[in-house]
LUMNU-161843 format. One record per atom (N, C-alpha, C): z, y, x. Coordinates in steps of 0.2 Angstrom, whole numbers, padded with zeros to 4 digits, always signed. Atoms other than C-alpha are relative to their C-alpha. Last residue first. Layout:
% LUMNU-161843
ZYX ...
***
This chain:
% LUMNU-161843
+0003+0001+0005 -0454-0135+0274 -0005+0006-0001 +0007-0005-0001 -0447-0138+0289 -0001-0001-0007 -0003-0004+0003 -0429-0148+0295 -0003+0004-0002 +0004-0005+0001 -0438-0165+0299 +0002+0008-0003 +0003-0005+0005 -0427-0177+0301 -0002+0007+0003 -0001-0003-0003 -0429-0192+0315 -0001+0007-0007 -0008+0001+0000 -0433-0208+0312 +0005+0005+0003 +0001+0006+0004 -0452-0207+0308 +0008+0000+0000 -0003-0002+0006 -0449-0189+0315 -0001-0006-0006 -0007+0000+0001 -0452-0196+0333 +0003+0002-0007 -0004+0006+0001 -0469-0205+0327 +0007+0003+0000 +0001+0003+0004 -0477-0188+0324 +0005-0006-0001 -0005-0004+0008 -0471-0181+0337 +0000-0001-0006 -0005+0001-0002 -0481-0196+0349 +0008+0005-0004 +0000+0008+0002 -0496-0197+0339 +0008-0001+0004 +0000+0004-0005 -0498-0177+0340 +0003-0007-0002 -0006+0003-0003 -0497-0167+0326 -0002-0007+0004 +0002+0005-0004 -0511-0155+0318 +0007-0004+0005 -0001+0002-0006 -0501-0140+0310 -0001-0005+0000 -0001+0004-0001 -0508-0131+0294 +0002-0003+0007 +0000+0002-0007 -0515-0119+0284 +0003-0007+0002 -0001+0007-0004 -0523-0115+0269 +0003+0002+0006 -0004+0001-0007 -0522-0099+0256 +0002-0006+0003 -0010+0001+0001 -0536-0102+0247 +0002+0000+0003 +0001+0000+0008 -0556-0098+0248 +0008-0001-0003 -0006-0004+0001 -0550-0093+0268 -0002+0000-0008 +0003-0010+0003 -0566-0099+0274 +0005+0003-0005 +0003-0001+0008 -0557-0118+0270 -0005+0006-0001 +0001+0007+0003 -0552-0124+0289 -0002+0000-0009 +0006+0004+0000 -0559-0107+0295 +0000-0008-0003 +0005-0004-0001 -0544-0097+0292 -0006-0005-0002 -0001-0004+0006 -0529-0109+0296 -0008+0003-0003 +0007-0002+0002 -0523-0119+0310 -0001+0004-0004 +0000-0003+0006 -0510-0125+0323 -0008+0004-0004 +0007-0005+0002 -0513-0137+0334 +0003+0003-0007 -0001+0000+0007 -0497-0149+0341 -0007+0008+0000 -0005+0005+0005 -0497-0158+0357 +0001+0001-0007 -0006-0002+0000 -0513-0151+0367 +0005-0005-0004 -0003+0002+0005 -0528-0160+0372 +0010+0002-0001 -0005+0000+0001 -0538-0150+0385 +0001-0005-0008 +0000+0007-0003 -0557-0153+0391 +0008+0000-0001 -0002-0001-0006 -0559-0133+0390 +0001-0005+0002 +0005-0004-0004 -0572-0133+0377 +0004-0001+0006 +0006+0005-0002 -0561-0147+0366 -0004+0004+0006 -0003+0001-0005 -0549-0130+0365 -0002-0007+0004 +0001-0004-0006 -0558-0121+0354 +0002-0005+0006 -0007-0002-0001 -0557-0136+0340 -0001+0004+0006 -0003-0003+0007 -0573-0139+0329 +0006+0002+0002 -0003+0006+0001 -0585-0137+0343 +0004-0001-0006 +0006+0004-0002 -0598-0124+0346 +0003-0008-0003 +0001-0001-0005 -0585-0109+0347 -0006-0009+0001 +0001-0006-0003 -0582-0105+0329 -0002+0001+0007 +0008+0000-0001 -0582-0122+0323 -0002+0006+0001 +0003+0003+0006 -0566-0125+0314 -0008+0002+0001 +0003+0006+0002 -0555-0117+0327 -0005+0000-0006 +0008+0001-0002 -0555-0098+0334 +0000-0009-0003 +0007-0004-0001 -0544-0090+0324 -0006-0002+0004 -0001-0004+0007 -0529-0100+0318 -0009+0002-0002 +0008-0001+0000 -0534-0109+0335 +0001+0000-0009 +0003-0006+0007 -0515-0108+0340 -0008+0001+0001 +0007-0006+0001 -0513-0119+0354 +0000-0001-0007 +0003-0002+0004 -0495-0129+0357 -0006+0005+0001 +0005-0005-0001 -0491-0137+0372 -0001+0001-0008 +0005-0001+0007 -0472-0144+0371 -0006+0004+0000 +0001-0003+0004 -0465-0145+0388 -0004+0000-0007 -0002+0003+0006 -0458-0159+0399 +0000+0005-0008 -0006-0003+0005 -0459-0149+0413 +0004-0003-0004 -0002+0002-0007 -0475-0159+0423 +0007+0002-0002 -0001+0008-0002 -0483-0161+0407 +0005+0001+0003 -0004+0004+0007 -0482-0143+0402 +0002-0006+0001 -0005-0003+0000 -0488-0136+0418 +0006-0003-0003 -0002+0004-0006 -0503-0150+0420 +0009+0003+0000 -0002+0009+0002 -0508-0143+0401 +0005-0004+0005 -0007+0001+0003 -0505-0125+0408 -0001-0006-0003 -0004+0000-0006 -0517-0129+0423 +0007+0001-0005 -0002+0007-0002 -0529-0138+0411 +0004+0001+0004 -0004+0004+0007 -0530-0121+0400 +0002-0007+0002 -0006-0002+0000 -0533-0111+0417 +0004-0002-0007 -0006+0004-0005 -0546-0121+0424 +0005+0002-0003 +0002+0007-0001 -0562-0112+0419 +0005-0001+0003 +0005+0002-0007 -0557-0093+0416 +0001-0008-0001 -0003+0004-0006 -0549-0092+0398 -0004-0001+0005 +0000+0007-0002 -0559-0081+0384 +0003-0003+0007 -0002+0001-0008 -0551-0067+0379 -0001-0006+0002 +0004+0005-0003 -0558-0062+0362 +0000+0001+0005 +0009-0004+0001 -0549-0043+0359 -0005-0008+0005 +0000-0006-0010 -0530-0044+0361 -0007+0000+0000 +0001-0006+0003 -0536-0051+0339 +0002+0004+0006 +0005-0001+0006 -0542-0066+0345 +0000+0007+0002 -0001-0003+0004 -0535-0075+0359 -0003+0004-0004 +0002-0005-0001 -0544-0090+0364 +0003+0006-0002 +0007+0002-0002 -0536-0106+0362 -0002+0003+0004 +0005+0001+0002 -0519-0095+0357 -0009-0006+0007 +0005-0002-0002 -0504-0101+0366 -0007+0002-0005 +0006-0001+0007 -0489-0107+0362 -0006+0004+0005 +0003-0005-0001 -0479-0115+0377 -0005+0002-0006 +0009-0001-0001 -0464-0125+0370 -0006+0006+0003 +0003+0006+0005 -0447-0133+0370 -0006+0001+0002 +0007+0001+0002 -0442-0123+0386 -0002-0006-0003 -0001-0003+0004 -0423-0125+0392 -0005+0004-0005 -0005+0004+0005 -0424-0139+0403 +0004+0004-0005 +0005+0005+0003 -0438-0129+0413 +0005-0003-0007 +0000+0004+0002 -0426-0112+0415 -0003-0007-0004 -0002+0003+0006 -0433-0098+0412 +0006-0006+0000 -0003-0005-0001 -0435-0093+0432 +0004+0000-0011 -0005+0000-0002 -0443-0108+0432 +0006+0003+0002 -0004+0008+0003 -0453-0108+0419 +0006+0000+0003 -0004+0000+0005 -0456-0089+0423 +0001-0006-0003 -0006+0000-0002 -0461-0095+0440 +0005+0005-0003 -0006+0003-0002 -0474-0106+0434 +0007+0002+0003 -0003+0005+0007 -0483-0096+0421 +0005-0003+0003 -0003-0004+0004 -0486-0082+0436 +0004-0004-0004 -0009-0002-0003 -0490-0096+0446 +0003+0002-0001 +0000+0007-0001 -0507-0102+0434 +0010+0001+0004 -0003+0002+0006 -0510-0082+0431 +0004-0007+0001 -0007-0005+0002 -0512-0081+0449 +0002+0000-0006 -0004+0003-0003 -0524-0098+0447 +0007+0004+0004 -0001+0004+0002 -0535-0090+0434 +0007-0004+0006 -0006+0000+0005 -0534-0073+0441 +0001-0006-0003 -0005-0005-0001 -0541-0076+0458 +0004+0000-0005 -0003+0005-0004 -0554-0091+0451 +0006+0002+0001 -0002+0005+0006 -0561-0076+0440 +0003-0007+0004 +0006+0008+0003 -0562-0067+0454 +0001-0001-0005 +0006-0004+0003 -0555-0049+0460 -0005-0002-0001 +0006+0005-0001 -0538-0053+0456 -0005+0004+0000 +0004-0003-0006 -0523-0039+0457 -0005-0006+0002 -0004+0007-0008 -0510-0051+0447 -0005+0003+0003 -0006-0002-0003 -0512-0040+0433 +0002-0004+0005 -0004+0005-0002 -0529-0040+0428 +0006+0002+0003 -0008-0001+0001 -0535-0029+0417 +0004-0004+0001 +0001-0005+0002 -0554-0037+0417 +0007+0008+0001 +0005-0005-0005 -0550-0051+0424 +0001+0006-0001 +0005-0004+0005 -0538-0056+0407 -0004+0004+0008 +0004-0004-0002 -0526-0069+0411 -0006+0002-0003 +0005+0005-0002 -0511-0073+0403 -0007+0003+0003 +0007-0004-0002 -0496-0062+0407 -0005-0007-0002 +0002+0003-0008 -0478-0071+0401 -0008+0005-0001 +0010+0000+0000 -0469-0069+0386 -0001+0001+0008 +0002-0001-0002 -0451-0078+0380 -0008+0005+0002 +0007-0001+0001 -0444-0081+0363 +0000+0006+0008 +0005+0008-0004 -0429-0089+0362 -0004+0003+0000 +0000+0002-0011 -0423-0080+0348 -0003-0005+0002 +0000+0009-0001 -0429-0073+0331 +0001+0001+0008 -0006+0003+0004 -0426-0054+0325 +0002-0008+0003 -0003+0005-0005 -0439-0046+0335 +0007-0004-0001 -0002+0007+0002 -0448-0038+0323 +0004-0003+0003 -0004+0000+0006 -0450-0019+0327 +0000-0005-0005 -0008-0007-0001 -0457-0023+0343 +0003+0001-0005 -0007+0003+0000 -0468-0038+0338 +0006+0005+0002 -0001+0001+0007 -0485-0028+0332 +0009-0003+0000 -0006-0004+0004 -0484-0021+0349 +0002-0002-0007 +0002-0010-0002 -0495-0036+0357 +0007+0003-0004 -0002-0001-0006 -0485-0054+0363 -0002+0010-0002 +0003-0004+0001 -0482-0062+0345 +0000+0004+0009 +0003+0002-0004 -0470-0076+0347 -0006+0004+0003 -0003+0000-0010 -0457-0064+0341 -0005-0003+0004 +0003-0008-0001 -0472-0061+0325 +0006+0000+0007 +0010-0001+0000 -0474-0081+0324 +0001+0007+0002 -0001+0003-0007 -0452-0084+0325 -0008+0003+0002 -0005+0000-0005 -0450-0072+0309 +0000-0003+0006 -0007+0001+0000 -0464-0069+0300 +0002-0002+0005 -0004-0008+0002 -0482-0056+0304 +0009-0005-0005 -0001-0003+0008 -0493-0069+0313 +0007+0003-0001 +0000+0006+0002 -0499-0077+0331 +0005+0000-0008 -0003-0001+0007 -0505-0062+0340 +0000-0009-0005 +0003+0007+0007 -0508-0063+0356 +0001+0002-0004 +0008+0000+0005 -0511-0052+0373 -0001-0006-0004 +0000-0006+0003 -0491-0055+0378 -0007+0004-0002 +0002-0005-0004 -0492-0073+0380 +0001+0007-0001 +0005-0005+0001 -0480-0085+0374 -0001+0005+0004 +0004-0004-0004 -0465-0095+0381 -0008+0001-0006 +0005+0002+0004 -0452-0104+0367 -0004+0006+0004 +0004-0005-0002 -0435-0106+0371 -0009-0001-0001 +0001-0004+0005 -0425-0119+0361 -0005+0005+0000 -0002-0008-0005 -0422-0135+0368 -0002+0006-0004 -0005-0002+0000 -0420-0153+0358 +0000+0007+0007 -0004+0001-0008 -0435-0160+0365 +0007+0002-0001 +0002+0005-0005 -0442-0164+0348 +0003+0001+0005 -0004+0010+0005 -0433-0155+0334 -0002-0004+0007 -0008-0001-0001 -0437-0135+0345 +0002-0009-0001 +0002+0002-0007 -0458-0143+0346 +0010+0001+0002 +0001+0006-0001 -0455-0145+0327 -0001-0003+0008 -0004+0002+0001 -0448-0129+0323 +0000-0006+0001 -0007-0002-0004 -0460-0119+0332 +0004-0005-0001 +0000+0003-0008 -0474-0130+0326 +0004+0000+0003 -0001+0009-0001 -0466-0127+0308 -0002-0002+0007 -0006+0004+0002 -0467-0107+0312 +0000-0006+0000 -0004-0002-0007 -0484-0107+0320 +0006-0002-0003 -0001+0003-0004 -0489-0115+0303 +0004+0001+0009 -0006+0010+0000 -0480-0105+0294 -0002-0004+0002 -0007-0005-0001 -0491-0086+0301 +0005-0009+0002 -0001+0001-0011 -0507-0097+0303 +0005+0000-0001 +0003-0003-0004 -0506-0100+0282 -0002+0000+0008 +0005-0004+0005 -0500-0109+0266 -0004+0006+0004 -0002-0007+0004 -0495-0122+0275 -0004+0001-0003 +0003-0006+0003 -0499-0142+0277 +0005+0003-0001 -0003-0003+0005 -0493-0155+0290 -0001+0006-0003 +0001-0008+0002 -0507-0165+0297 +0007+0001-0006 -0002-0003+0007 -0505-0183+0303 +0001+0008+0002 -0002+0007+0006 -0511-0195+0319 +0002+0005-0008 -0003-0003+0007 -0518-0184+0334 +0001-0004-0006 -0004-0002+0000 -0523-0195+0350 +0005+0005-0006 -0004+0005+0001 -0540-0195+0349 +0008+0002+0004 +0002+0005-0008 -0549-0178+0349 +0006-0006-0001 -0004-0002-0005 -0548-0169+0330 -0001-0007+0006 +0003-0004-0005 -0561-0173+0317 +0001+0004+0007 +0009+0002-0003 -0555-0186+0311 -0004+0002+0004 +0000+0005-0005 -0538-0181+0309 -0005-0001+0004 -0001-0005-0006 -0545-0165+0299 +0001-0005+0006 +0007-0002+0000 -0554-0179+0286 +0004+0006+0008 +0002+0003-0001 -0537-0187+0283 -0006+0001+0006 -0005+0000-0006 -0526-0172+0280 -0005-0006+0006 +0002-0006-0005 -0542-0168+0268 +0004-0001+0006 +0004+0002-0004 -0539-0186+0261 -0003+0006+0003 +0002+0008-0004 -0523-0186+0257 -0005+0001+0004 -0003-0003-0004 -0521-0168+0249 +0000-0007+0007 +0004-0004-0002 -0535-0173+0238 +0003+0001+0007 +0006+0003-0002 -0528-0190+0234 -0002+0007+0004 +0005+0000+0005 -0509-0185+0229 -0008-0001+0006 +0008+0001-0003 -0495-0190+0236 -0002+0001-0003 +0003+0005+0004 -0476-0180+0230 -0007-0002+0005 -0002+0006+0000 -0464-0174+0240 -0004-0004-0002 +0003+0004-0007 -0475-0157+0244 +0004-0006+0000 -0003-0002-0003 -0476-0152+0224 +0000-0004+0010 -0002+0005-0001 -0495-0152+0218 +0007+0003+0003 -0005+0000-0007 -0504-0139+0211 +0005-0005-0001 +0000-0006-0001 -0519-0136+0198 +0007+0003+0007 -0006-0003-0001 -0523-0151+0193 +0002+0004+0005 -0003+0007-0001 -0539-0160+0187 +0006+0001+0001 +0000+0003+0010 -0548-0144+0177 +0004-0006+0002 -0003-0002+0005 -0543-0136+0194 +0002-0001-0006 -0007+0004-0003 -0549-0151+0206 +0002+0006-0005 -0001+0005+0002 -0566-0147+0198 +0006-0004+0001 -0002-0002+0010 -0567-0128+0197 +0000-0009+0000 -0005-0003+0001 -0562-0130+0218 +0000+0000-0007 -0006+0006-0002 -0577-0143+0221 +0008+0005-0003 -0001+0005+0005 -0588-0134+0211 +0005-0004+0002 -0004-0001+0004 -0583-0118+0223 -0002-0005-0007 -0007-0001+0002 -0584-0126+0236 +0002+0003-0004 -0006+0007+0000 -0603-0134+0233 +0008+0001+0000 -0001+0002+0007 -0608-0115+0227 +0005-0006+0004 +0003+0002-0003 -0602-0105+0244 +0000-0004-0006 +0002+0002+0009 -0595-0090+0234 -0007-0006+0004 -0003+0001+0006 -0593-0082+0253 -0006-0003-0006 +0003-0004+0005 -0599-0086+0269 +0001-0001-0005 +0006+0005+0003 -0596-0104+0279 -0002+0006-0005 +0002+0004-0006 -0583-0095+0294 -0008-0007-0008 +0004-0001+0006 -0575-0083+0279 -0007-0003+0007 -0003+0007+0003 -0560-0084+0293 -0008-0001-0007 +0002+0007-0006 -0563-0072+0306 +0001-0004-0007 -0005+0002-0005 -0553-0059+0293 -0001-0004+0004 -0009-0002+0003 -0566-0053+0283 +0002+0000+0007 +0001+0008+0003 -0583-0063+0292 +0008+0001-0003 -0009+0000+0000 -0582-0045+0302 +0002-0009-0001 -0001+0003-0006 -0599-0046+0302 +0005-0002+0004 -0006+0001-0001 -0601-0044+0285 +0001-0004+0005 +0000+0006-0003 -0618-0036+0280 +0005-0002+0006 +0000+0001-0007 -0614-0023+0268 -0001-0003+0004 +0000+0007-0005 -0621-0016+0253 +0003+0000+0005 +0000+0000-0006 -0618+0000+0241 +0001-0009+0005 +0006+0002+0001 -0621-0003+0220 -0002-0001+0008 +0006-0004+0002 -0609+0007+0215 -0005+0000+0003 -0001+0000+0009 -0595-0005+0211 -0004+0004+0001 -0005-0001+0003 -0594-0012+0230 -0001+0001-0007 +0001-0007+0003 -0605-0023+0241 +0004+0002-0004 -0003-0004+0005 -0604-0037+0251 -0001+0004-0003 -0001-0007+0003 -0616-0048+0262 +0006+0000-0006 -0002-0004-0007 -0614-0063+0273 -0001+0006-0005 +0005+0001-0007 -0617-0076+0259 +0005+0003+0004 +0005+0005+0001 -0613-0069+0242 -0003-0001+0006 +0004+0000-0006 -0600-0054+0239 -0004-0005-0003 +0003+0007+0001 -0591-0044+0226 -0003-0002+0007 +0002+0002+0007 -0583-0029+0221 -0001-0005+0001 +0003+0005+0002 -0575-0021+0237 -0001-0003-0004 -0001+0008+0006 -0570-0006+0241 -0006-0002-0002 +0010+0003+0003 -0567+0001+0258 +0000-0002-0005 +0004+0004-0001 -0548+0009+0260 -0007+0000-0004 +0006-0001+0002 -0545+0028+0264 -0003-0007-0002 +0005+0005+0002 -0526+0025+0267 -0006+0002-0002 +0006-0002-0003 -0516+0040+0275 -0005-0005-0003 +0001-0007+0001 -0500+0041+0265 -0007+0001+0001 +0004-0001+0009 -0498+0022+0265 -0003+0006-0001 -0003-0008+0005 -0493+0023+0282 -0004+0000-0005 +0003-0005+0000 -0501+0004+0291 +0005+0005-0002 +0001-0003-0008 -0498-0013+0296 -0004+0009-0002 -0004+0002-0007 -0498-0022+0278 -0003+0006+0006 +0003+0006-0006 -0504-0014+0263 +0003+0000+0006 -0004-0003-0008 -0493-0007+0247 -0004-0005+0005 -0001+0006-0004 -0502-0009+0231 +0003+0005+0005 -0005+0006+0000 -0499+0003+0217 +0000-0005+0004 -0006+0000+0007 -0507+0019+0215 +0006-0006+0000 -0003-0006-0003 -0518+0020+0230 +0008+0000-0003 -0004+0001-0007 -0525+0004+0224 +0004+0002+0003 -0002+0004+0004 -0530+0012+0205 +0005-0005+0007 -0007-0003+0004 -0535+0026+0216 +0004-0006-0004 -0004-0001-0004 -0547+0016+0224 +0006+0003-0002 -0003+0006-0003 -0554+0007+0210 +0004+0001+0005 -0007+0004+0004 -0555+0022+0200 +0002-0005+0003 -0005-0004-0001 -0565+0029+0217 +0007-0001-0007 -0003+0001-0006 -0577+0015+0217 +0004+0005-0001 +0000-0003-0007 -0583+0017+0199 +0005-0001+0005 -0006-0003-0006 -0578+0006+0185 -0004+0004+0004 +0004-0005-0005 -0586+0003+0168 +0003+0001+0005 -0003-0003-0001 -0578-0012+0157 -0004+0007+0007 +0005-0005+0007 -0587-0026+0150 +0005+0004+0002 -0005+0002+0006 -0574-0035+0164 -0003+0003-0007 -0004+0006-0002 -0583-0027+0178 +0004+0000-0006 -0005+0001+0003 -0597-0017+0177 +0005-0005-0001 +0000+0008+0003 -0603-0006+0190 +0005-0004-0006 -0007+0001+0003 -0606+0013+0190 +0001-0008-0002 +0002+0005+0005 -0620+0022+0198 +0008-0005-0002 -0005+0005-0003 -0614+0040+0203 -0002-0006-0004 
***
């Protein structure tokens, strides 16, 4: 058994596991049963562990490791904002946090004015939530049931797969069918078929919700983890026309597909849609630290110039 060194220190992959066994607790799982992988190191698209085993990481981790790990430029840029300061609080300005809010604006389609930062998908969803709730003054909040949109309190109600069932503590929280051909529930046998019975479907839980009772539609771009679902042609500018016509808050989740995963830098440029509020995460740093973030429309933006913001 070859034996790596870490820390002038000998370790094998089974002290490492044991050493895990022993004391961490991981999400979504029985402790009892864990066999996990271990990991030592990476560089690029490969990993390997403490005895000398490689892999080539197709996974990209979590979707988020979207520039490959121990990319040198970021991590000079990271040991040089460390030796300069090491964390800011969120009343304060500071130049880095400035000009990356900046540089995301830029990159998004016109009509977006200011980024408010989390520390992931999960609380951006949350803050979106809370910000589409401040703005119309309504409460209910439709999602799909093939989504996932993170593991706290409003983000895992928004949640459509099973992961939400033993969470469901937050109210307001709608879900609706989005479509998926392949397992389609609207009995289509086109892509045109389900695109435009989905399209109904969303309409007659609006109005079977209540329109004047729906702040927001959340949505992934693409959903991710229901198993990359990509939207028939049409049916992201039929919930834009939805929203519109309602007075709805669009929100798209592109946790997982923005930041240049689909050709672009925002999933939802593809479908020729501009929603109201972007949430983000993952791919806007390759997950080198926990970032995330909500994109804010010129119009929500302005309302909370005079208007408090109850989010942090």
């Amino acid at each position: 058994m070859k034996l790596a060194i870490h820390n002038e220190v000998a370790v094998s992959n089974d002290e490492v596991r044991q050493l895990d066994r022993a004391y961490v607790f991981h999400s979504w799982s029985m402790q009892g049963n864990l066999n996990p992988l271990v990991i030592a190191g990476a560089q690029g698209c490969e990993l390997w562990d403490y005895e000398g085993n490689t892999w080539l990481d197709f996974s990209s981790q979590l979707v988020n490791v979207n520039i490959g790990y121990q990319h040198p430029r970021v991590l000079a840029a990271m040991k040089a904002q460390l030796e300069t300061l090491v964390t800011i609080a969120p009343a304060t300005a500071n130049l880095a946090r400035g000009e990356a809010a900046k540089r995301i604006v830029d990159l998004a389609p016109a009509g977006f004015s200011k980024v408010f930062f989390t520390n992931a998908g999960a609380d951006a969803n949350e803050n979106a939530i809370r910000m589409a709730r401040l703005y119309t003054g309504r409460d209910k909040v439709l999602s799909a049931y093939r989504s996932y949109h993170g593991n706290t309190g409003s983000a895992i109600a928004a949640t459509g797969d099973w992961r939400r069932v033993p969470n469901e503590f937050s109210r307001g929280h709608v879900h609706f069918f989005n479509p998926y051909l392949y397992r389609s529930e609207f009995n289509a046998a086109t892509e045109e078929e389900e695109c435009q019975r989905a399209l109904a479907h969303l309409r007659r839980i609006i109005e079977c919700e209540g329109p004047t009772a729906i702040a927001a539609i959340l949505l992934e771009s693409i959903p991710g983890t229901a198993g990359i679902l990509v939207p028939p042609a049409g049916y992201m500018q039929g919930v834009r026309a939805l929203a519109d016509e309602f007075g709805i808050v669009l929100i798209l989740d592109e946790v997982m597909a923005g930041f240049g995963r689909t050709g672009s830098w925002f999933a939802f440029e593809q479908d020729g849609v501009v929603p109201d509020l972007v949430t983000f995460a993952k791919g806007v740093n390759a997950g080198y630290v926990p970032a995330g973030g909500v994109l804010i429309s010129e119009p929500i933006a302005r309302y909370f110039d005079d208007h408090f913001f109850a989010g942090g």
